[in-house]
N, C-alpha and C positions, 0 to 999 in steps of 0.2 A: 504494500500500500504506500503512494505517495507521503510525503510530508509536507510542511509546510518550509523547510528549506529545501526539499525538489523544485518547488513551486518559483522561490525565490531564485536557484540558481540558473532555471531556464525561462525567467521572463526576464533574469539580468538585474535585478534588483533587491533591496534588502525582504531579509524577514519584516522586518516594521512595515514597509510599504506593503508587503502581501496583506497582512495581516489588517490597513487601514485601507485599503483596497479592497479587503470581502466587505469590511463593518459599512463600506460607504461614506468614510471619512470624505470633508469637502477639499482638505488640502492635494488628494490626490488627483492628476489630471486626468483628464480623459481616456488618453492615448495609453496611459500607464495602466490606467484601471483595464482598458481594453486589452490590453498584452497579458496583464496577470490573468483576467479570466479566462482567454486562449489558453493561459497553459495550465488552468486547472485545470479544463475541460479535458487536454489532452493526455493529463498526464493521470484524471479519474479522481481529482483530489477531494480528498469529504472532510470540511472540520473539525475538527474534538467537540461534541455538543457540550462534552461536561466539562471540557475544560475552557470554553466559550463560558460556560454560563460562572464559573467559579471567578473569573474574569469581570463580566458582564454585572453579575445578579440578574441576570434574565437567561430562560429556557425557552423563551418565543413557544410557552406548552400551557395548555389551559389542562383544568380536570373538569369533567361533567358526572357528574352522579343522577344517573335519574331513578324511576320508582320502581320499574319493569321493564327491560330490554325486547319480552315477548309480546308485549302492548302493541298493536298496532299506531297507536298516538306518539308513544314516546319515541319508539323507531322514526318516526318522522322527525319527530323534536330532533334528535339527534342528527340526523340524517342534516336539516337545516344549519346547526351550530356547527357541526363539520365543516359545511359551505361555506358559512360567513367567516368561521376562523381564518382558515387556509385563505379567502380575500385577504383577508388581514395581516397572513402573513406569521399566523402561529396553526401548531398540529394539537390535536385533541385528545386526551386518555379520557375512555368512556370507562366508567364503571355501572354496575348494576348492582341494585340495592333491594332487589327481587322484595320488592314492600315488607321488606326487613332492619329494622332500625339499627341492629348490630351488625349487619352487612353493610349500610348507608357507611357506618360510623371507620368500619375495615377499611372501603375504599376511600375515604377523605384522609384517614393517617396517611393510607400508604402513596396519594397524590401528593400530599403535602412532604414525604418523605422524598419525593424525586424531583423537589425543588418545583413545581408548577408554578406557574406567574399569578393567576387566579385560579378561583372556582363559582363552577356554575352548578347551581343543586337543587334538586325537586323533592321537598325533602320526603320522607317517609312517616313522620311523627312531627310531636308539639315541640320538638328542641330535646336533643338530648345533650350531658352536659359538653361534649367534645364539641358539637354545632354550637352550643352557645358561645365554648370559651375560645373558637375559631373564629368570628364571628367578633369577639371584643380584642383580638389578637392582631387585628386590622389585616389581614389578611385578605387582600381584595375579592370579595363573593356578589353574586348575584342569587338571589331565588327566583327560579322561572317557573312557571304554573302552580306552582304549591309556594306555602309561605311559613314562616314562625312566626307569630304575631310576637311583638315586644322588642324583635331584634333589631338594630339599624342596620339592615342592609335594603337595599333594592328589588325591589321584586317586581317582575314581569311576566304577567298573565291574561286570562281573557276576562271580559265581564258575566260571569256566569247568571250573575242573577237576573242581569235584564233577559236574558235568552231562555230563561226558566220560564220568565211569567208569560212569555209570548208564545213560549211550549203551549199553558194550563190554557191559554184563551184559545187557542185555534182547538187544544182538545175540549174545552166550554162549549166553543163552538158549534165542533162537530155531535156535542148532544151529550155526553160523556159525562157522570157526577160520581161514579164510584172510580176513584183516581188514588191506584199505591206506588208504592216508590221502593227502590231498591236502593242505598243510600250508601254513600261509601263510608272508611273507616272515621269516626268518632275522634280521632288526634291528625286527622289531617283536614287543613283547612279547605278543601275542594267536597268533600267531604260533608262537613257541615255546610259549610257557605252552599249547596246546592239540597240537602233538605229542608234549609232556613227556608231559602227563596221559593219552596215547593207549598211547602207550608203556608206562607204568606201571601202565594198566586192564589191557591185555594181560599184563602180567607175573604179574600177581594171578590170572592162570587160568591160566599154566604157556604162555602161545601166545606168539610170537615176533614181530617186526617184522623181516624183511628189509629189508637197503637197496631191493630191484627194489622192495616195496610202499610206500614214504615216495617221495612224488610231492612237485615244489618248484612251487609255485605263488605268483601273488602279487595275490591276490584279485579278478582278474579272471576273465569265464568262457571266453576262449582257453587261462587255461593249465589250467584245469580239464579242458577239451578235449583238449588233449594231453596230462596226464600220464595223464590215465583211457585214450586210445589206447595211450598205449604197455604201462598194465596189460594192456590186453586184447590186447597181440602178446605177451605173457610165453608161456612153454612152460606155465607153469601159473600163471592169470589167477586173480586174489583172487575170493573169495565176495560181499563187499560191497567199495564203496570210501564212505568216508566225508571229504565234504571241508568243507572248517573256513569255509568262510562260504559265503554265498546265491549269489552270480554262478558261483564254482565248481562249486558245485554244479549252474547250467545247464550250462556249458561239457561237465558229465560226463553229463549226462543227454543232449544232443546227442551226443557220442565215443557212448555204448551205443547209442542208436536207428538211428545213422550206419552200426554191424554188423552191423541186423537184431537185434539179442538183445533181448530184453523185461525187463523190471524189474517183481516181483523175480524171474521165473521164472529166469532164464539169470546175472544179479546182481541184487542188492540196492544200494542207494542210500538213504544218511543224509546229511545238512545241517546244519550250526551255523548258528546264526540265520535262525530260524524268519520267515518273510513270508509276507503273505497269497494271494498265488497260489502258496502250495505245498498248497495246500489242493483246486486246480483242476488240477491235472494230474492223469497215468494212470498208476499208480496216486499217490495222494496222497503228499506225501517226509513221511518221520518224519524229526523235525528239534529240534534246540535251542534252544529261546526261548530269547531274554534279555528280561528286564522292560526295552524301550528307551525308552519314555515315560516312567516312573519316572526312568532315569539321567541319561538328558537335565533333568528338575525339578529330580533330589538336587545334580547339577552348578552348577547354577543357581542355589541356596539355597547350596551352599555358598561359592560365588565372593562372592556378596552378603554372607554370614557376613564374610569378610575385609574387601571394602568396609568395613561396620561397622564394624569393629574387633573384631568377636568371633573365636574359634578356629576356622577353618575345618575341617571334619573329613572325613579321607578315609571314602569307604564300599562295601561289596561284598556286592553284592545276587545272591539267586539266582537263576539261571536251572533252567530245566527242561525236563525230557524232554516232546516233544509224540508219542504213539505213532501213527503211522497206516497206509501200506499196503505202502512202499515196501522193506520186508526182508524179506519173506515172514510178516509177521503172519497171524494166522486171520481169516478171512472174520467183523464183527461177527454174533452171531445175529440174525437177521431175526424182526422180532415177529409172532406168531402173534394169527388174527384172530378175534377174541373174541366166540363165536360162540352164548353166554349168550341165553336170553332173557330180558329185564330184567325181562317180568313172574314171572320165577323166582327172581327177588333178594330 
């Protein structure tokens, strides 16, 4: 493997000028920088990243923790943050925190241990105490779609709550008063923040939330599975069940099909975070975007913001209603076949 005095003795110039030559120092000319990178290129030369950053104090490396790598949302999320970094010009360590708070906690040591520049984290939980003491550590972080309430960091998510109530009126709507929910975990704030607002839709048209209809799930599609089973052993089983993220949402669409009932004829079925195979099922789920490529960027620009030294600035983006087959919508009109002769136009 080349060195960095290979480099230096075949573009003719010192170690120091190689070396202010990668960084993009301004004192070095044009024609110099151009000859040094010729003869990296040719000679295959690759930096010391660790001895760059020992150097430095920067690894141009962010760490991303998110909640579920198997998620279809979060793989996007990530998928986004990747994009935006590498714009900017740093590489990404993904860890996965498989909605395990001692897992979360595993991959922020060990990010933090390989020197990362920031972190970006979805958390899992209310704060645990390594999140809190990271967190007052100054440690540059962002939280993206999940949040700790209390901490001063920035958080970047969608507005969940207005996209809830605009859920419960178009299911008002469509006639619908027996309304349960599958709700995610009870220490994460996406979680409550989308029972609250479930809750509160409902109140706004006089209809009620039973305990038997708030199902505790915790965004996997087993528990979707069961709490949607045991809606449908009630004495008197809800009209729709609406569950607060995409895997749930299978789990409950498995519990309906497993009784023979069809969707929406016999229930109805809604989704928070809209993915693109809900567009392929039978009937298709009306479901809740969140803009996830967006939040994943704004996360990413904001983190880099603090790198800087500029204000990092939290932000909340909207999500919206996607309407399609799954609550008993009307069949769209079928276009009628236009049957003009065009020499009559």
């Amino acid at each position: 493997m080349a060195s960095i005095k290979d480099v230096a003795a075949g573009a003719g110039v010192s170690v120091a000028t190689v070396s202010r030559a990668l960084n993009g120092h301004p004192s070095v000319r044009p024609g110099t920088r151009a000859r040094v990178l010729a003869t990296v290129e040719a000679l295959g030369y690759r930096p010391n990243a660790v001895a760059r950053s020992l150097r430095t104090d920067r690894t141009r490396t962010l760490g991303l923790v998110i909640s579920d790598v198997l998620n279809p949302y979060f793989t996007e999320l990530a998928r986004s943050v990747e994009d935006e970094a590498r714009a900017h010009g740093f590489s990404v360590i993904i860890g996965n925190a498989d909605e395990q708070p001692a897992q979360q906690d595993h991959h922020i040591r060990t990010l933090l241990d390989r020197r990362i520049d920031g972190l970006l984290v979805s958390p899992t939980d209310g704060g645990s105490p390594l999140m809190v003491d990271t967190a007052g550590s100054g440690t540059p972080m962002v939280f993206v779609d999940r949040w700790i309430p209390g901490l001063d960091v920035p958080v970047v998510r969608s507005d969940g709550r207005a996209a809830v109530r605009e859920l419960v009126a178009h299911l008002h709507g469509l006639g619908h008063r027996r309304l349960a929910i599958i709700a995610g975990p009870a220490t994460t704030t996406t979680g409550n923040e989308r029972i609250e607002a479930f809750r509160d839709a409902l109140r706004g048209y006089g209809l009620p939330l039973p305990d038997a209809y708030i199902g505790h799930g915790d965004f996997q599609a087993d528990s979707g599975r069961r709490e949607t089973n045991r809606f449908l052993a009630l004495p008197e089983p809800p009209d729709v069940v609406f569950a607060a993220d995409n895997l749930m949402t299978l789990g409950a669409m498995d519990a309906i099909r497993g009784h023979g009932l069809r969707i929406p004829h016999d229930i109805a079925l809604a989704a928070f975070d809209d993915i693109p195979w809900f567009v392929h099922t039978d009937p298709a789920i009306t479901a809740i975007a969140q803009p996830t490529g967006e939040l994943g960027r704004a996360a990413v620009r904001a983190l880099i913001d603090r790198l800087e030294g500029r204000e990092p600035q939290s932000a909340i983006l909207p999500a919206r209603l996607v309407i399609r087959r799954s609550c008993g919508e009307p069949e769209p009109p079928r276009p009628t076949a236009d049957t003009t002769n065009r020499s009559d136009r």
